[in-house]
C-alpha positions as CSV (number, residue, x, y, z in Angstrom):
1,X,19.9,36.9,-10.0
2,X,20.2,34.3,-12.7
3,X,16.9,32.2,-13.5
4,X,18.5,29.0,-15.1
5,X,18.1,26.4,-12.4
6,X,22.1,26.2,-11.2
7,X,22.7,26.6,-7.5
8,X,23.4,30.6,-6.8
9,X,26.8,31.5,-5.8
10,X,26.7,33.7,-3.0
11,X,28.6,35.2,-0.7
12,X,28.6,34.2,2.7
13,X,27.6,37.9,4.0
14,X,24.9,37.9,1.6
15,X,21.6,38.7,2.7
16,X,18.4,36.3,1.6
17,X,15.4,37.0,1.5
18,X,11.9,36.7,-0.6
19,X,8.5,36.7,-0.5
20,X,8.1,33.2,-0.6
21,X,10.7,30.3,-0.3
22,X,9.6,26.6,-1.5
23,X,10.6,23.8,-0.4
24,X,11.0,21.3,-3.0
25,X,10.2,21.1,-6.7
26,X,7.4,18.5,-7.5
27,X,3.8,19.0,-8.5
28,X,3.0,21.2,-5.2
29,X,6.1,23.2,-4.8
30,X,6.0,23.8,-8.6
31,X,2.3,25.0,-8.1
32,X,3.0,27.1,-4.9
33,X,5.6,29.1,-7.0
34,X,4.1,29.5,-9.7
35,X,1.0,30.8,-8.3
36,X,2.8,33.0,-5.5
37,X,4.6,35.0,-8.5
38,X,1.3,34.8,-10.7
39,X,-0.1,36.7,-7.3
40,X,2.8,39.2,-7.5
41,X,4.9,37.7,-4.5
42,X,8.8,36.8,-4.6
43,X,9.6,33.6,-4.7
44,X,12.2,31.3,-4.1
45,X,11.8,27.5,-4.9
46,X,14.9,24.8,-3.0
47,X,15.7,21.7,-4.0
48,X,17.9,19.4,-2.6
49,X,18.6,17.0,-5.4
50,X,20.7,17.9,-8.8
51,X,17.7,17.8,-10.6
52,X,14.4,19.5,-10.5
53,X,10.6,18.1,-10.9
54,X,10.9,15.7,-7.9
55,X,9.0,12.6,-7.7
56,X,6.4,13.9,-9.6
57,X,8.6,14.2,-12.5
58,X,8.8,10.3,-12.1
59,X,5.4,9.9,-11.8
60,X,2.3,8.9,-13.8
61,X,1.5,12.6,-13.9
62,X,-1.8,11.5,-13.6
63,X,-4.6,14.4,-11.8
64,X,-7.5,13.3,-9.7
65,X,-10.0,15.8,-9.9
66,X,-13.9,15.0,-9.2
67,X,-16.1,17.6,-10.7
68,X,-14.1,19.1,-13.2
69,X,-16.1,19.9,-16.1
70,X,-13.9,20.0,-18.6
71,X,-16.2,17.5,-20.7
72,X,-19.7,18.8,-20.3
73,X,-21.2,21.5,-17.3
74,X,-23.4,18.0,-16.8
75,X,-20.2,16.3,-15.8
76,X,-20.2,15.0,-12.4
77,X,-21.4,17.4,-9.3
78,X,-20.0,18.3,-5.9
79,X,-22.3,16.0,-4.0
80,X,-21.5,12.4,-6.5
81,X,-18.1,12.8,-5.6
82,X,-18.6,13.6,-2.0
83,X,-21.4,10.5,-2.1
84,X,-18.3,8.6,-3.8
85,X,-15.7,9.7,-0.9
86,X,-17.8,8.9,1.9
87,X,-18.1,5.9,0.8
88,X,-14.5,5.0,0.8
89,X,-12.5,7.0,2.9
90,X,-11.0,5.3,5.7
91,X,-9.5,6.8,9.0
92,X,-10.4,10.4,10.5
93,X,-10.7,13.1,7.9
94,X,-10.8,16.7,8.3
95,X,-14.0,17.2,7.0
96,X,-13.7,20.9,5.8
97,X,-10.0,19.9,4.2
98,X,-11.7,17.0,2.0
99,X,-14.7,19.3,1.0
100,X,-12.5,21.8,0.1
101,X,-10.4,20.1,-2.0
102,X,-13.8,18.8,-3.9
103,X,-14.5,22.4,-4.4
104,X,-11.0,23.9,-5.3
105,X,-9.1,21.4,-7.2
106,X,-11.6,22.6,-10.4
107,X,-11.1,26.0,-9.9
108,X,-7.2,25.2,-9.8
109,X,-7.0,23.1,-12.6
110,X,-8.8,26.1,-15.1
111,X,-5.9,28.0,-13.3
112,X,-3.4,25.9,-14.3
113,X,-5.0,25.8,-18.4
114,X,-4.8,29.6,-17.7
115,X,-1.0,29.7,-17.4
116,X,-1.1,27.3,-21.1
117,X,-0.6,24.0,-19.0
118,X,-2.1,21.5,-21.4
119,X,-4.1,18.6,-20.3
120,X,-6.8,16.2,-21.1
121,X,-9.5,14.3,-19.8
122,X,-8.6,10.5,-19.0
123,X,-11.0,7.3,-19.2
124,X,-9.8,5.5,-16.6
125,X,-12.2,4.0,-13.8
126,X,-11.8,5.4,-10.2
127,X,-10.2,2.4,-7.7
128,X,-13.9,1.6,-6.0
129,X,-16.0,1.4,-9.0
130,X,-18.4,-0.5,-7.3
131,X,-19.6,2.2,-4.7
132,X,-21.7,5.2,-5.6
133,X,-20.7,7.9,-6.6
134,X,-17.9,6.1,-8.5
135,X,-17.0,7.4,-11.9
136,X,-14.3,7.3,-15.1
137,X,-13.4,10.7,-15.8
138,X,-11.9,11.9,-13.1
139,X,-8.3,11.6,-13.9
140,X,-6.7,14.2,-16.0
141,X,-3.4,13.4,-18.2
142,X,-0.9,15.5,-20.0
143,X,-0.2,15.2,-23.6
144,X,3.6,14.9,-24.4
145,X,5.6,17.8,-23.8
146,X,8.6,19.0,-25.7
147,X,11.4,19.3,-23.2
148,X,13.7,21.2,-24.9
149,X,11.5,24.3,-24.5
150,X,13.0,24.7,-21.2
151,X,16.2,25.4,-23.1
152,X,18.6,23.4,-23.9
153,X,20.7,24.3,-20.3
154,X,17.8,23.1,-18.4
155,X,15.8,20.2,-20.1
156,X,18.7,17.6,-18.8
157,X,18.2,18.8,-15.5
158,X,14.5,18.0,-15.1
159,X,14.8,14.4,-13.0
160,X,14.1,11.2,-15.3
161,X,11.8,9.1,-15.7
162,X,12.9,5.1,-14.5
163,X,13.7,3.0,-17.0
164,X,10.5,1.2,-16.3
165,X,8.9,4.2,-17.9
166,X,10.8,3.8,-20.9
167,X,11.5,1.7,-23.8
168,X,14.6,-0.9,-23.3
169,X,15.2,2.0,-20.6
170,X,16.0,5.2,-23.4
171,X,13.0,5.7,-25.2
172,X,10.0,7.5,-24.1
173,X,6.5,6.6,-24.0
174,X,2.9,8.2,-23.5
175,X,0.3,6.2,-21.4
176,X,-1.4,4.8,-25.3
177,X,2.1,3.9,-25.9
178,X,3.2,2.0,-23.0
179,X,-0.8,0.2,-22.1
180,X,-0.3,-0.8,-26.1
181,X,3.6,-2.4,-25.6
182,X,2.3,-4.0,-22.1
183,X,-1.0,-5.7,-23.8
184,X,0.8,-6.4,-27.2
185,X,-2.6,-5.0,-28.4
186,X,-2.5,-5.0,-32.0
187,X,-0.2,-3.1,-34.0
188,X,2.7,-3.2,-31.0
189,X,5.8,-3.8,-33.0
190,X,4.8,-0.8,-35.5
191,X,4.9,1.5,-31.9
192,X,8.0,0.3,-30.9
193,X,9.6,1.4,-34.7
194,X,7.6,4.7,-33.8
195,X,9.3,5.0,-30.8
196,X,12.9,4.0,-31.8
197,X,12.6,6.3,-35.4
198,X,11.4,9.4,-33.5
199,X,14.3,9.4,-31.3
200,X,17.2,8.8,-33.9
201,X,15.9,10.7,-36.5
202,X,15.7,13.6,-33.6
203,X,19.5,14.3,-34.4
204,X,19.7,17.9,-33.0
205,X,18.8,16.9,-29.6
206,X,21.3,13.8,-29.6
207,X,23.9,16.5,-29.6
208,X,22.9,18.0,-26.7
209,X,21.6,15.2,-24.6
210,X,21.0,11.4,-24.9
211,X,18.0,12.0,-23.3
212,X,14.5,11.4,-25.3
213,X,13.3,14.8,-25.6
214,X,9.9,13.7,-25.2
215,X,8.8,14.2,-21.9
216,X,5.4,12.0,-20.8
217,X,3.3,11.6,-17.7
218,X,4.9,12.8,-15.2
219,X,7.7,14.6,-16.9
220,X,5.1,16.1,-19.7
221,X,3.3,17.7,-16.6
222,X,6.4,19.1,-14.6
223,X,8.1,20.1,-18.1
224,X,4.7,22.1,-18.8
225,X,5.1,23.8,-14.9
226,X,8.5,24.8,-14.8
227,X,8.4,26.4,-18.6
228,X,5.7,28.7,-16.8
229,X,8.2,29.4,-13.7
230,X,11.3,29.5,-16.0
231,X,9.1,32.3,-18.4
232,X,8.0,34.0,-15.1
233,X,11.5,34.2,-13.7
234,X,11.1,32.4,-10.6
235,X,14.9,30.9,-9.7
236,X,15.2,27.6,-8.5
237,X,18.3,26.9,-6.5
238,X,19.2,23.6,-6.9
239,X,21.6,21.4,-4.7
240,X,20.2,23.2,-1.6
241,X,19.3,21.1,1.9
242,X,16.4,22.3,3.9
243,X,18.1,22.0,7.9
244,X,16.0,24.0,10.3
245,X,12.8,26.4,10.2
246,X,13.7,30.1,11.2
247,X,11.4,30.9,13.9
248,X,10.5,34.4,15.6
249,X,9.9,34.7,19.4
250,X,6.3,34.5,18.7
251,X,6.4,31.4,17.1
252,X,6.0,32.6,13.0
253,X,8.2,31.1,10.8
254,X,10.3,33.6,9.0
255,X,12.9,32.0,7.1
256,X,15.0,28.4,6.1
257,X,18.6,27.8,7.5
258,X,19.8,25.5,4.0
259,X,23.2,24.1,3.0
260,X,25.0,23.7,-0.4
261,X,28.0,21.7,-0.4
262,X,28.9,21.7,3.4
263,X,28.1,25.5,3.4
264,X,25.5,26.8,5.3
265,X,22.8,30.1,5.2
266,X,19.9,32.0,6.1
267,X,17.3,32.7,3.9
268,X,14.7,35.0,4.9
269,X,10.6,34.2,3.6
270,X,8.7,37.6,4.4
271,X,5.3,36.0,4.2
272,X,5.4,32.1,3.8
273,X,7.3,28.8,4.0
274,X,5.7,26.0,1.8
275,X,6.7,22.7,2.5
276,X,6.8,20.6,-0.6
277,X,9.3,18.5,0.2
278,X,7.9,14.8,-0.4
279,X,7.0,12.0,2.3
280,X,8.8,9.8,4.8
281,X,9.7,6.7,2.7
282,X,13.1,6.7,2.5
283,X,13.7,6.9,6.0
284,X,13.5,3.3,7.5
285,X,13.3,5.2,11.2
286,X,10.5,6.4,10.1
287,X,8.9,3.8,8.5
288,X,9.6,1.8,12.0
289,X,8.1,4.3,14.3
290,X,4.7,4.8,11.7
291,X,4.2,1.8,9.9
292,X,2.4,-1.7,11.4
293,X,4.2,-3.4,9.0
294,X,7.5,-1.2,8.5
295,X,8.7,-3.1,5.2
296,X,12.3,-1.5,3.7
297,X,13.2,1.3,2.0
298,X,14.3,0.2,-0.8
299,X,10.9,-1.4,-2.1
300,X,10.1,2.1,-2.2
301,X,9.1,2.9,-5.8
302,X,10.2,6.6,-5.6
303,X,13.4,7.9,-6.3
304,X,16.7,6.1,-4.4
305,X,17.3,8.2,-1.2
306,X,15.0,11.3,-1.9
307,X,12.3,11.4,0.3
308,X,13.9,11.5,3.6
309,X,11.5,13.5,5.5
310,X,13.9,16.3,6.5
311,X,11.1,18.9,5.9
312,X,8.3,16.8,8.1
313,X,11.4,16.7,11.2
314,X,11.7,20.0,10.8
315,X,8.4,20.9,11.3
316,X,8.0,18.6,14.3
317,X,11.2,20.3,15.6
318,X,8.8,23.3,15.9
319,X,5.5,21.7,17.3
320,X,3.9,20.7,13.8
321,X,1.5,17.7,14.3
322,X,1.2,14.8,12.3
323,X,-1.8,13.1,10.8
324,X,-2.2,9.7,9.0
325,X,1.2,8.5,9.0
326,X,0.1,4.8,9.2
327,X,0.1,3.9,5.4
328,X,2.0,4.6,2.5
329,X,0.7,4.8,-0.8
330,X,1.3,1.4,-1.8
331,X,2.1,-0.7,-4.7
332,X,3.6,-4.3,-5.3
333,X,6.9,-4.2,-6.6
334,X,9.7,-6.7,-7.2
335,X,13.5,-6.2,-7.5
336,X,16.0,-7.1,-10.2
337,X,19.7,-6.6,-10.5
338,X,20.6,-3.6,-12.5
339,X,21.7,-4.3,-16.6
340,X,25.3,-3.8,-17.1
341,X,26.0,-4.0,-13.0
342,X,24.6,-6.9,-11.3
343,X,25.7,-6.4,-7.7
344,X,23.1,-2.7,-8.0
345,X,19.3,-3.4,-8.1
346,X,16.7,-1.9,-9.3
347,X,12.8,-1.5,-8.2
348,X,10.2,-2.0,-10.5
349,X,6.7,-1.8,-10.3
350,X,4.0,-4.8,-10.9
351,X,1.1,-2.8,-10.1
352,X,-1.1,-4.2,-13.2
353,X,1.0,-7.8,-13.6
354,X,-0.3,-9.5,-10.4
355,X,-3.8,-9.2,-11.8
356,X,-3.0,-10.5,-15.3
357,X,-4.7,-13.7,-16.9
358,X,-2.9,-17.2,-16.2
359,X,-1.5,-16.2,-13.1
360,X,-2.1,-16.1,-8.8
361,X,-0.9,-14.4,-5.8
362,X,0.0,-16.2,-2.6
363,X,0.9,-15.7,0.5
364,X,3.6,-17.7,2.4
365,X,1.4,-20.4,2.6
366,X,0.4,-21.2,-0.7
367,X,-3.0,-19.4,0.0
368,X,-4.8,-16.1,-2.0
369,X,-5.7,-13.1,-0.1
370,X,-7.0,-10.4,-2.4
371,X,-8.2,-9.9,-5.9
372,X,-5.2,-9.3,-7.4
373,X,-6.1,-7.0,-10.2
374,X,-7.8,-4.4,-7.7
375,X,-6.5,-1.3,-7.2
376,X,-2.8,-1.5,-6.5
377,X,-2.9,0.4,-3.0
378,X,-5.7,-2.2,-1.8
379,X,-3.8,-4.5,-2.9
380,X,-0.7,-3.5,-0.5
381,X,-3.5,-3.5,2.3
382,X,-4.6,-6.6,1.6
383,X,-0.5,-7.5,1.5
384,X,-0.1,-6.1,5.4
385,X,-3.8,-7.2,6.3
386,X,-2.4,-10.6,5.9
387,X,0.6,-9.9,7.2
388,X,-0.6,-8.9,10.7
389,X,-3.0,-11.6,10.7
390,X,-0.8,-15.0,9.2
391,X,2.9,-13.6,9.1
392,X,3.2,-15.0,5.8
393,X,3.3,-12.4,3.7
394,X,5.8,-9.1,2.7
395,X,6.7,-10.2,0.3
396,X,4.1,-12.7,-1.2
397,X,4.5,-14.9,-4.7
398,X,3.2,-14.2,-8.0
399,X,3.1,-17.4,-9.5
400,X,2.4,-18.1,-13.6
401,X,2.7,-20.1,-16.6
402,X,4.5,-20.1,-20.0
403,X,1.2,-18.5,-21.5
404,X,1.6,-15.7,-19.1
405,X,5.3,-15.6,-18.9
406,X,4.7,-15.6,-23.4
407,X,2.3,-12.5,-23.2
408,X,3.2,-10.0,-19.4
409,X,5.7,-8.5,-17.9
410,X,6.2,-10.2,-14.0
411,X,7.3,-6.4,-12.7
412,X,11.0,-6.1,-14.7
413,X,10.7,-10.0,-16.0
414,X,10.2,-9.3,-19.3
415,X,7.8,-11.2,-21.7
416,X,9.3,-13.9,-23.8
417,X,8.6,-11.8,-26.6
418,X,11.2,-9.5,-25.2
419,X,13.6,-11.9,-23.6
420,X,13.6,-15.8,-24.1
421,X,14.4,-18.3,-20.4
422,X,17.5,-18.3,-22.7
423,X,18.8,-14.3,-22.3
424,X,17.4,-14.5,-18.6
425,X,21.5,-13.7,-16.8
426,X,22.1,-17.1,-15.1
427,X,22.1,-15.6,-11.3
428,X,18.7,-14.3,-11.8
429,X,17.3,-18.7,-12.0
430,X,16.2,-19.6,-8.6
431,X,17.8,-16.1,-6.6
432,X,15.2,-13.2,-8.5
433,X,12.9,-16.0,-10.7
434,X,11.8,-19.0,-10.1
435,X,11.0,-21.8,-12.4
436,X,10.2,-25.5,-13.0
437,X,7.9,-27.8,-14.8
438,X,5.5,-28.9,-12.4
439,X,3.8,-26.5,-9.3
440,X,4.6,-29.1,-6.7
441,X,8.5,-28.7,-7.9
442,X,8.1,-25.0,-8.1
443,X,6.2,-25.0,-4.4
444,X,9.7,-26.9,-3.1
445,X,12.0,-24.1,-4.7
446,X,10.0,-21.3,-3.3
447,X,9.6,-23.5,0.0
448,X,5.8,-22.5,-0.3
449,X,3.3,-26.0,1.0
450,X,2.7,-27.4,-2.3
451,X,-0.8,-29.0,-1.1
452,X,-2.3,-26.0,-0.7
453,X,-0.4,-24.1,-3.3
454,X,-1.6,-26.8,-5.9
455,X,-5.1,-26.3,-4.5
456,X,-5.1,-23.2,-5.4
457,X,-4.1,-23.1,-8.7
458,X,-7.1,-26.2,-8.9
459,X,-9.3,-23.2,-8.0
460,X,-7.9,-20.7,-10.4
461,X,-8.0,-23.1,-13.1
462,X,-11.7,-23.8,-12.6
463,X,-12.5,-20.1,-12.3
464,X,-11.3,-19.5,-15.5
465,X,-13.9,-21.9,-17.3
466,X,-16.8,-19.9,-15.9
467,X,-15.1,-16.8,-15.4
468,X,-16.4,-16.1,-12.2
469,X,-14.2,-16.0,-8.7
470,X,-16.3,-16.8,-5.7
471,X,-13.3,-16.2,-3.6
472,X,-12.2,-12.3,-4.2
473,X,-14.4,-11.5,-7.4
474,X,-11.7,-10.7,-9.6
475,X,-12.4,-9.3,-13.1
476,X,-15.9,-8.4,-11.5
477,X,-15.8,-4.5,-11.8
478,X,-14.4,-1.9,-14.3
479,X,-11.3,-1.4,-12.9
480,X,-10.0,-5.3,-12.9
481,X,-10.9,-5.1,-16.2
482,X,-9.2,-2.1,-17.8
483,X,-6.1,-3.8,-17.3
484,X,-7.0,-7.5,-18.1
485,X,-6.7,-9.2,-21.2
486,X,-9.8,-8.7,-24.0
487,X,-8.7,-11.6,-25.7
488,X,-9.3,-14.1,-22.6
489,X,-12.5,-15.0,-22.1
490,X,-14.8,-15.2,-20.1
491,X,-13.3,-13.0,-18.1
492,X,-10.3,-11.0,-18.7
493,X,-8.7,-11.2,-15.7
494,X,-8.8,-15.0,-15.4
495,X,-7.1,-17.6,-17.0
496,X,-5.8,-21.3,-16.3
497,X,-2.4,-21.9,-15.0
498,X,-1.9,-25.0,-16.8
499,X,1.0,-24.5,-19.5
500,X,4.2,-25.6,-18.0
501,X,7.1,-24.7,-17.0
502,X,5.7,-22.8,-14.0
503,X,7.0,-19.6,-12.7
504,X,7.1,-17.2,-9.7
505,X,8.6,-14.1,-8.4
506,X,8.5,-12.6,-5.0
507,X,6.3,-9.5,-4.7
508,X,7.0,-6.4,-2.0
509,X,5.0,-4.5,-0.6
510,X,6.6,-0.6,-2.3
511,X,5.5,2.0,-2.2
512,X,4.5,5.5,-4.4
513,X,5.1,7.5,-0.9
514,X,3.9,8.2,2.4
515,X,0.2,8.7,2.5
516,X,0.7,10.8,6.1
517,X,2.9,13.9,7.2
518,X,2.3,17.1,8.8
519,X,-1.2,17.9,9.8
520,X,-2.3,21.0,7.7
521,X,-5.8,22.9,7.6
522,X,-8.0,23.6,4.3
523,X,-5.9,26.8,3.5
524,X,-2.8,24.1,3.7
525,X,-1.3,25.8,7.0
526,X,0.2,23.9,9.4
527,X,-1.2,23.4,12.4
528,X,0.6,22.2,16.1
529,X,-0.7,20.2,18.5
530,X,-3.3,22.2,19.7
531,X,-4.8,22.5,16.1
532,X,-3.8,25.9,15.9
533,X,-1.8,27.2,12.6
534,X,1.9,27.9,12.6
535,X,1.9,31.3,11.3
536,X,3.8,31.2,8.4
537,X,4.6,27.5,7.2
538,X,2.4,25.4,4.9
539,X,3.0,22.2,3.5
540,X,1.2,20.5,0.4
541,X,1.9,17.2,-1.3
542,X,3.4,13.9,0.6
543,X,4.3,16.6,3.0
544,X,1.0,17.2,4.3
545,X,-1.4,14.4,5.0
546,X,-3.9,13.5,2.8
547,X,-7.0,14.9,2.2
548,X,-8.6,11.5,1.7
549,X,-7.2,10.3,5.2
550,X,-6.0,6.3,4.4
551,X,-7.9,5.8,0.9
552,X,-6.6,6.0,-2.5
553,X,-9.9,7.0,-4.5
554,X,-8.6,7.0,-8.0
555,X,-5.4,7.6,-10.3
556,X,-3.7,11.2,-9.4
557,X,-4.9,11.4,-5.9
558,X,-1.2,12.4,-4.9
559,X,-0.5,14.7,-7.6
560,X,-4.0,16.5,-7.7
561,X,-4.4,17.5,-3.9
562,X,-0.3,18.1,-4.2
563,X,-1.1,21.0,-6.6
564,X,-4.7,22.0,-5.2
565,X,-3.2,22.5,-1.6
566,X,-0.1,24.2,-3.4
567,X,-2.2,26.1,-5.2
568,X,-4.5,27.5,-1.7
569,X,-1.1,28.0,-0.1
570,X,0.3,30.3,-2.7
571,X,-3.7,32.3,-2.3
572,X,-3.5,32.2,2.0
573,X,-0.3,33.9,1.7
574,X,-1.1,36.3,-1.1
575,X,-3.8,37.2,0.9
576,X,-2.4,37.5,4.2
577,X,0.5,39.6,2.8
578,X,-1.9,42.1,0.9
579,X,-3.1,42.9,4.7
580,X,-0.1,43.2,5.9
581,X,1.0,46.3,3.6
């Protein structure tokens, strides 16, 4: 059977079956697989889109992993970060599934350095610095990976990055890259004529594919994954719909009933199905029957359409039960019309803009609700916190001034540096952006009360004379201040709203997936109603719930439980199939 990730052609009489079948390709059905082989098992990885990597590919890349040691053995300890977690987790845990995940994500991550995955240590705060426990060197990064070494068949097939992630939506950027570009920290314009001479001086690669052969943050980690599984043999059959769970009269799951094309067919899984198949967020029915505060699916950050939730209705199908469902994993976003094809949109993110200097976030009724620069899933609380409690928010208003508007991006509003009020495409004025020279004329066009929306900008402007916000505290902890401005003082994150002419651009409440899914144990099994496993099927990633039941403790708490539980799949299964021989 050919490796190179093209859908199989099979006959219809063909018999299936492996070890192991995977559903889905991101960061914890990548993992699964890769492991599985590593422990001498078959394996089979599906994915239902045309490209492989899933959202994960999309993603920051970004690995949350407390106690890690990578730095120093005096690095952080089992009990800080379990000090730091019961501090902040909200909602009812499975206490064994979070202490396990403290104690394996280490022992997978020296797994994963094992197979030559390269990574780093980050400096980047966790999102409660202010409770103990809390630290900044929990979140692990991958250094740029050269895509073509997936061969030239395959590297176009790995899914994108959005053009958010990228220079004037081609080039690619590392995290130094894109944190220097969005600060215009010194030395900016020399990184962007790094950026644009790397890629057309690459001339070999322009032949095969427009595509920047750099692959960062998300892509630099998947890119590092697959060229293990690709090395290893593992085939990936792309193109190919999870529809129903094979089950045995005595309840075991023994197989996936797919389709390709219209055409539909067995395959058989000897010892394990892993569910790796995403979250819920694409699927407004079940956003509606979840979510307090439903919002749409197309805030969604993730990729258009993907993550329907097929695998998690499957599961159900079967008696799988469910555990923190209520959230997503939020972020503000705002939309824009797509360049070169204005009746499309795209989503972009604004999860470090609303918290910039010389701007404010509203509600409905001219009023603040949050420190804006906290972490960007608080900050989506906060958004349906005030929903449920004033109905004036979802979507709130991120209002600014020309020194802002000169400096920071407003989600996909680019800075003037970048694009002038003059090259903003007239049906954007007063539809996407708003504008005028006074607040009290901008409160009328965004039909915002402009009494209390001008008191509030009163109060932001005399916060940034003494740097200190008696309200929400912004710019008070490490965190808000990582992503302010150095250069505005006294505090970063503050800074009068007093330059006309006056902006403002709705924020929604997106999302970077569904935070719940199917209930699943330490050892990542699924387990029905009566808490019992399903013998058989696991689930990892946005598929399963979280470890860290309604809380978002730091950058990469997606992507590092996604591979950890992948990672204790692949060694239950291992396991239980050694016994079984």
């Amino acid at each position: 059977m050919s490796v190179r990730p093209h859908v199989a052609v099979l006959a219809v009489s063909d018999t299936q079956q492996f070890d192991v079948v995977v559903v889905g390709s991101g960061a914890a059905g990548a993992m699964a697989a890769l492991r599985a082989k590593d422990l001498g098992l078959s394996v089979l990885i599906i994915e239902k889109a045309h490209k492989f990597g899933g959202t994960s590919a999309t993603s920051g890349g970004v690995m949350w992993v407390p106690n890690h040691k990578l730095n120093s053995p005096d690095d952080d300890s089992r009990e800080e970060a379990l000090t730091y977690l019961d501090a902040i987790c909200r909602g009812v845990q499975q206490r064994d599934r979070l202490e396990t995940y403290v104690d394996e994500a280490p022992h997978m991550l020296q797994y994963l350095k094992g197979t030559g995955v390269k990574f780093e240590v980050g400096v980047w705060p966790d999102y409660y610095p202010e409770k103990p426990g809390a630290r900044s060197d929990r979140s692990i990064v991958c250094p740029t990976f050269d895509g073509r070494e997936l061969g030239d068949d395959r590297y176009p097939l790995m899914r994108e990055q959005f053009n958010r992630f990228k220079l004037f939506g081609r080039y690619a950027m590392d995290l130094t890259e894109t944190f220097s570009l969005m600060m215009q920290a010194k030395g900016w314009r020399k990184t962007v004529v790094t950026i644009l001479r790397r890629y057309w001086t690459d001339r070999s690669s322009r032949k095969v594919s427009k595509r920047d052969r750099r692959f960062t943050i998300g892509a630099a980690l998947m890119g590092q994954i697959f060229k293990q599984l690709f090395d290893r043999g593992v085939e990936l059959r792309l193109e190919t719909r999870l529809e129903t769970l094979q089950v045995d009269a005595g309840g075991a799951v023994t197989g996936v009933e797919v389709s390709n094309f219209g055409r539909h067919y067995t395959i058989g899984a000897r010892h394990g199905v892993v569910l790796a198949a995403g979250g819920f967020e694409w699927n407004q029915e079940l956003r509606d029957r979840f979510y307090a505060v439903p919002g749409l699916t197309r805030h969604s950050s993730t990729p258009e359409d993907a993550n329907r939730g097929e695998a998690l209705i499957a599961a159900e199908t079967i008696g799988a039960s469910l555990e923190h469902t209520e959230e997503g994993w939020w972020i503000p976003t705002m939309t824009l019309p797509m360049k070169g094809a204005s009746n499309f949109h795209e989503i972009h993110q604004a999860a470090f803009d609303v918290g910039r200097p010389h701007s404010v976030c509203v509600n409905r009724n001219g009023v603040r609700f949050v420190d804006e620069a906290i972490g960007y899933d608080q900050f989506g609380q906060a958004m349906v916190d005030d929903q449920l409690a004033t109905g004036a928010n979802c979507p709130c208003w991120l209002v600014f001034d020309a020194d802002f508007r000169a400096k920071f991006s407003a989600g996909g509003f680019m800075p003037t540096v970048l694009m002038t009020d003059a090259k903003v495409p007239s049906d954007w004025w007063d539809h996407y952006v708003f504008r005028a020279d006074s607040i009290a004329a901008l409160a009328a066009k965004i039909a915002v009360p402009a009494g209390p929306l001008g008191q509030t900008v009163a109060n932001i402007n005399e916060y940034a004379k003494t740097g200190v916000d008696p309200e929400f505290g912004r710019g008070s902890n490490a965190y808000d201040q990582m992503f302010g401005d150095p250069e505005c003082k006294p505090n970063p994150c503050i800074g009068p709203i007093a330059k006309g002419p006056f902006y403002a651009v709705p924020i929604n409440n997106g999302d970077l997936g569904s935070k719940g899914g199917l209930r699943a144990d330490s050892r990542a099994r699924v387990l029905d109603g009566a808490g019992a496993p399903i013998p058989g099927l696991y689930a990892a990633g946005n598929n399963s719930g979280s470890p860290f039941g309604l809380t978002y403790p730091g950058a990469g708490a997606t992507i590092g439980p996604a591979l950890t539980f992948g990672y204790l799949a692949a060694n239950d299964i291992a396991e239980r199939s050694a016994n079984q021989r």
